[in-house]
N, C-alpha and C positions, 0 to 999 in steps of 0.2 A: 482491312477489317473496319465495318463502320460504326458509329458509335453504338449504335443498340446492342451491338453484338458484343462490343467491347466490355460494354457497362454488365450484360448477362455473364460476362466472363469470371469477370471479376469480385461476381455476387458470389457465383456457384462457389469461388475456389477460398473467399472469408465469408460463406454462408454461416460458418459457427458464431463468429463476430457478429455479424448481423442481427442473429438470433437475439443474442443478448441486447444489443440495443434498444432491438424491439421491445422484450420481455422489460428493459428500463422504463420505455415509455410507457406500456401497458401499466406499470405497478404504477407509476405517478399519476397517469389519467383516471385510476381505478380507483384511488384516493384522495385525489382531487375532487371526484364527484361524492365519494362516502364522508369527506367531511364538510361542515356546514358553513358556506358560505366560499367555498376553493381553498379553503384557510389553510391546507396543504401545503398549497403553490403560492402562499404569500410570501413576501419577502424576508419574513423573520424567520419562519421556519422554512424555505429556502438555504438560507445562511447558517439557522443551525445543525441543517441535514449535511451537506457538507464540513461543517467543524466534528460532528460528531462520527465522519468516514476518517478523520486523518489519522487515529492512533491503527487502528486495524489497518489501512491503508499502510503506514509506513511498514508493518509487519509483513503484508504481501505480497510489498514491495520487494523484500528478501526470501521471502519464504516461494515465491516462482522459480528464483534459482536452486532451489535448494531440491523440489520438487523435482523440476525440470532433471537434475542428476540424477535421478532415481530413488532419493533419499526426502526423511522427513522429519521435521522437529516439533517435538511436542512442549518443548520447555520454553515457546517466544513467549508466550502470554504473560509466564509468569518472573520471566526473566525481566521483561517490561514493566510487573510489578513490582520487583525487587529493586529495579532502576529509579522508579519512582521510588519509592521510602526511602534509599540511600539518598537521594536527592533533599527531599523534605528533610531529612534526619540534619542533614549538612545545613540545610536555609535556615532552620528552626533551631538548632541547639550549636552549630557551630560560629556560622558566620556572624550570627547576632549576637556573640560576645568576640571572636576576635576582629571583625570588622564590621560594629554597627552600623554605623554611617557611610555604610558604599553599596548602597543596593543593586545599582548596575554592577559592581565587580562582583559581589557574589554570587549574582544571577548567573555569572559570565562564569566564572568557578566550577558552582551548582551543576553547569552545564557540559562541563568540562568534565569532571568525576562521572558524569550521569554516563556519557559516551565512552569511557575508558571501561566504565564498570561492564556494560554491555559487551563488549570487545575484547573485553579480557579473560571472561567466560566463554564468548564464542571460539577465543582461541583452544580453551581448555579444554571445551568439547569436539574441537573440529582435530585438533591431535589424536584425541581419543579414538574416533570414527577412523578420520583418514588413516593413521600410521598405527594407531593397534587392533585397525582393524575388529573392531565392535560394533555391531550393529548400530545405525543411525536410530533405531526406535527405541531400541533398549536405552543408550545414552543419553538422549534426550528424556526418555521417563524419569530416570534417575536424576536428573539434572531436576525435572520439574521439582519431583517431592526434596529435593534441597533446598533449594531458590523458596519453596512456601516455607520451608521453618528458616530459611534466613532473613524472610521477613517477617515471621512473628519473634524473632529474635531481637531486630532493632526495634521493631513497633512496639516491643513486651506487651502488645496487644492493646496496644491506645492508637491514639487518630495523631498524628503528626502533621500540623499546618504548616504550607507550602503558600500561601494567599499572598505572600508578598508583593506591593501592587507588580515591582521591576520582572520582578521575576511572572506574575501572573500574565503578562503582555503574551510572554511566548504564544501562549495556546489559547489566549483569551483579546487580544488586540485584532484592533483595524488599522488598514491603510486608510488616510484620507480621500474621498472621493475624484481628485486629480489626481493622486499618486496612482489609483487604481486605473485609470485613464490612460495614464503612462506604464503602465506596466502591460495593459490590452494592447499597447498600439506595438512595442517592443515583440510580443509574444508575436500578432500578427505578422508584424514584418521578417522572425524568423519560422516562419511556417512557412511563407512565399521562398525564404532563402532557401529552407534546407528541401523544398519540392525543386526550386530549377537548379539546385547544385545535386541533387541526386542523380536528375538527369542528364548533367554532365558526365559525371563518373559513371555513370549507366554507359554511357556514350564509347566513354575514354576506353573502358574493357570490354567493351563487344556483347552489352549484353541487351537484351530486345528493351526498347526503349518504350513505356503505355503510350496510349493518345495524349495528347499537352492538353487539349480539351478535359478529359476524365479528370489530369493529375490538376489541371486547376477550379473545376466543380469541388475534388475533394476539397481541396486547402482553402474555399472560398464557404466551403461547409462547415470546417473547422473554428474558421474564422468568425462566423456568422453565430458559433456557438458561446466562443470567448469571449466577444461585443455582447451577444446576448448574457452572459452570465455576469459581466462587470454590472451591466446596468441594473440588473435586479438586485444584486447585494449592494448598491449603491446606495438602493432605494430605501435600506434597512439603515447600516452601518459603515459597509464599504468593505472589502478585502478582507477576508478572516487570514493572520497572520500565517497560521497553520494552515490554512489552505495553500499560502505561495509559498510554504515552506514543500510539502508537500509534493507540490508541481516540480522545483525546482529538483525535489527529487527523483520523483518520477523519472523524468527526463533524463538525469545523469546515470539512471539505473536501466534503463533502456539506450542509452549510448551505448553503457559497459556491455547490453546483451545482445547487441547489433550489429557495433561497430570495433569490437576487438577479440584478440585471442583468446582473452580469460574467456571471453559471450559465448564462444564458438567451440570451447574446448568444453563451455558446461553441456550446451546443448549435444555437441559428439559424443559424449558419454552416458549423459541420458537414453540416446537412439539407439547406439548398441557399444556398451561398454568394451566390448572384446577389441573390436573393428578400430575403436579408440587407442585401446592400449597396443594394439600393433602399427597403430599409424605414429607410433611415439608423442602419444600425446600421456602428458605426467597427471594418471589418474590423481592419486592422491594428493598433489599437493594443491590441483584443481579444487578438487573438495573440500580440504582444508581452508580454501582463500572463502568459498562459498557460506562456510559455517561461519568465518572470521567475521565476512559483511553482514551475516547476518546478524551475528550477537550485534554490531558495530549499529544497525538499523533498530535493533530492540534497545539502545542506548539513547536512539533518538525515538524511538515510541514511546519509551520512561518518563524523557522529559519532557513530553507534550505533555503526558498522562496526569505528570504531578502537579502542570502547570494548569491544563484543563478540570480537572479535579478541584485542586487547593487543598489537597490533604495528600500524607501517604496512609494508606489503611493497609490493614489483613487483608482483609480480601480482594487488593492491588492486583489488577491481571487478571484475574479469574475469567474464562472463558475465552480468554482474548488470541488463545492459539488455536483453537476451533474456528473463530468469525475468520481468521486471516487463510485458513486452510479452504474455507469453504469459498472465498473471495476469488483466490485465485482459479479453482474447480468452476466456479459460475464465469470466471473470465476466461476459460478455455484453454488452462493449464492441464494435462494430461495426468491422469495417479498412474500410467503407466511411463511417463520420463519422456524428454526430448522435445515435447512439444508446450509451451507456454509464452506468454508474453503480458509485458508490464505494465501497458493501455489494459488488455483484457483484465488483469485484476484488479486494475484501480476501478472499470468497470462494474466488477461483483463486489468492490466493497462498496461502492455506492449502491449498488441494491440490495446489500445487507442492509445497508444503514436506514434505507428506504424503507425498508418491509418494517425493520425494528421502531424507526418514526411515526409510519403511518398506522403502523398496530396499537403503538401505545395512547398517539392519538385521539382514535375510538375505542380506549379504556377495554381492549380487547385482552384477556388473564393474562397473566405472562407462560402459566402451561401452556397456551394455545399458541400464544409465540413461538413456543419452542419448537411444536407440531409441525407450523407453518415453514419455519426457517428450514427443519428436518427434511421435509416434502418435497421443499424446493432443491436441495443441496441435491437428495439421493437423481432428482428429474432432470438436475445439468449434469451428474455422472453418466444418467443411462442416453442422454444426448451426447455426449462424451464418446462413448462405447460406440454409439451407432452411429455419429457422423468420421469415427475411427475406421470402420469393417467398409462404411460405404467409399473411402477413399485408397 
C-alpha cells in the first residue's frame, strides 16, 4: 500500500475527527478576520480561550464515559457548582479562623474537601443508577434540583470570596516561560515514545502495523502543534496552570479508556449491553465506577471553578452540564452509546469556548449565543446520525 493510499485510508476511517478539526479552524479563521486587527488570535486572548475551555473540559472529560455507557448526567454542572461554594465556604469562613496563616495548607485542604465532595455524591448517585436500578436521567435531575438548593443553602444567597492569592493560583497561575519549554519538550518526547512503543506492541500481537512514514507525519503534527501553542502563550504570560492540569488529565482519562479493562468494559456495554452481560462483564459495577469518576472530575471542575471565579455564587454551575454534554457530541461521542473519545471532546470544548469567545467578542446578545451554540450542537448530532448509517 503506498502512501497516498494509506493517508486516504485513514482519512475515510476518522473522517468524523477530521471534520471537527476542520470546523476548529474554520470558527478561528472566521474570527480572526471579524475581529479588528486578528485581536482574536492574539496572544492574550489565545490564552484566555483556553483557560476558559478547562472547567467544561474537565466535565467532558467524564461525561464521554458516562455517555459512552448509554447513560447521561444532568447534575455535573451543578454538582461543579455546589463544589465550588463548599470550597469558598471552607477558604472564607473556616480556614481563615482556624488556620490564618497557612495559605498553601488550606489551599491544599480547600482542595481536598472540594474533590471528596464531588465523589462522594457521584458515589450516591452511581449506587442509585447502577444497583437500584433507576433511571440515569431521572437520578441525575433529582440530584440537580438538590445540589441548587444546597447551594443556596451555604450561600443564604450572598457571594462568598474564594480570591485567596494561594489558593487563586490553581485556575488563575502561570508557568514561567522555561518551565513551559520544559514541559513542551517532555510532552514531545512522549508522543515519539508512546508512537514507536505502540508499534511494538502492534507488532508483538499480530496486528497490522500503519506506514512508520504516516505514524511519524502524525506525531511530528502533534508536535508541531504543542511547540506552536507553548510559544504563543509565552508571548502573553506562559502556561495557564489549568491548562496543564487539564492535559495531564486528559491523558490519564484516555489511558483508562484505551488501555484498560474498566475502558473496554464501558465501551462493550455501550455497543450492546446484552452481548456485554453475557460475555460476564459486571454491568453494574461498571457503571457505578463511571458515575464515581465522574462526580470525582466534577470535584476537580469545582475547584478550578472557585479558583477561576474567586467567588462561590448561586448561580455556581449553571449551564455547565449542557456545555459539557454538547463538548463531547461536537467531539464525536455517540447519544446512542459505544462510541466516544477523550481528544474528540476536549476538541468540542475548545470550540464551545471559541464560538462563546469570539461571540462575545463582537458584542454579539447573548440570546444569539445561545441560537448559535443550539444550531451548531443540533448540526454535529445530525453528522453524528449520518456518518453512523454511512458506516
Amino acid at each position: 500500500m503506498n502512501l497516498t493510499t494509506e493517508i486516504t485510508k485513514r482519512f475515510r476511517e476518522n473522517i468524523q475527527t477530521y471534520t471537527i478539526i476542520l470546523a476548529l479552524i474554520i470558527i478561528w479563521a472566521l474570527f480572526a478576520i471579524l475581529t479588528p486587527n486578528f485581536a482574536y488570535l492574539q496572544p492574550q486572548n489565545f490564552s484566555n480561550l483556553f483557560r476558559q475551555m478547562t472547567v467544561t473540559s474537565f466535565l467532558a472529560a467524564g461525561m464521554v464515559l458516562v455517555i459512552v455507557t448509554g447513560n447521561i448526567d444532568l447534575s455535573v454542572g451543578k454538582l461543579a457548582g455546589f463544589v465550588s461554594v463548599v470550597v469558598a465556604f471552607f477558604q472564607a469562613r473556616v480556614w481563615s479562623t482556624v488556620i490564618p496563616d497557612q495559605p498553601v495548607l488550606s489551599a491544599s485542604l480547600s482542595v481536598i474537601i472540594g474533590l471528596l465532595t464531588g465523589t462522594l455524591f457521584g458515589i450516591l448517585q452511581g449506587y442509585i443508577i447502577s444497583y437500584l436500578s433507576i433511571p440515569a436521567f431521572i437520578v441525575t435531575l433529582g440530584g440537580m434540583f438538590v445540589l441548587r438548593g444546597g447551594i443556596l443553602i451555604i450561600t443564604e444567597g450572598k457571594t462568598i470570596p474564594a480570591n485567596q492569592p494561594a489558593f487563586s493560583e490553581i485556575a488563575q497561575g502561570y508557568l514561567p516561560p522555561w518551565a513551559g519549554w520544559v514541559v513542551g519538550a517532555v510532552v514531545v518526547a512522549l508522543l515519539f515514545f508512546n508512537m514507536f512503543n505502540s508499534r511494538l506492541r502492534k507488532r508483538k500481537y499480530g496486528f497490522e502495523v500503519s506506514s512508520l512514514s504516516i505514524d511519524l507525519l502524525g506525531t511530528i503534527f502533534l508536535s508541531a502543534l504543542v511547540i506552536a501553542y507553548i510559544f504563543i502563550v509565552n508571548r502573553y504570560n506562559g502556561i495557564q496552570v489549568p491548562v496543564l492540569l487539564l492535559s495531564v488529565t486528559a491523558l490519564v482519562m484516555a489511558y483508562l479508556s484505551n488501555n484498560t479493562r474498566f475502558g473496554r468494559y464501558a465501551y462493550a456495554i455501550g455497543g450492546n449491553r446484552e452481548a456485554a452481560r453475557l460475555s460476564g462483564i459486571n454491568i453494574k459495577r461498571t457503571i457505578f465506577m463511571v458515575f464515581v469518576l465522574m462526580g470525582f472530575l466534577c470535584g476537580v471542575a469545582g475547584v478550578a471553578l472557585a479558583s477561576y471565579v474567586g467567588y462561590g455564587t448561586t448561580a455556581a454551575g449553571e449551564g455547565y452540564e449542557l456545555d459539557a454534554i454538547a463538548a463531547c457530541i461536537l467531539g464525536g461521542t455517540s447519544t446512542l452509546g459505544g462510541v466516544g473519545t477523550i481528544f474528540g471532546a476536549m476538541i468540542g470544548g475548545l470550540i464551545m469556548a471559541s464560538l462563546t469567545n469570539g461571540l462575545q467578542m463582537l458584542n454579539v446578545p447573548s440570546a444569539y449565543q445561545y441560537v448559535v451554540k443550539g444550531a451548531v450542537l443540533v448540526l454535529a448530532v445530525f453528522l453524528d446520525v449520518y456518518f453512523k448509517k454511512n458506516r
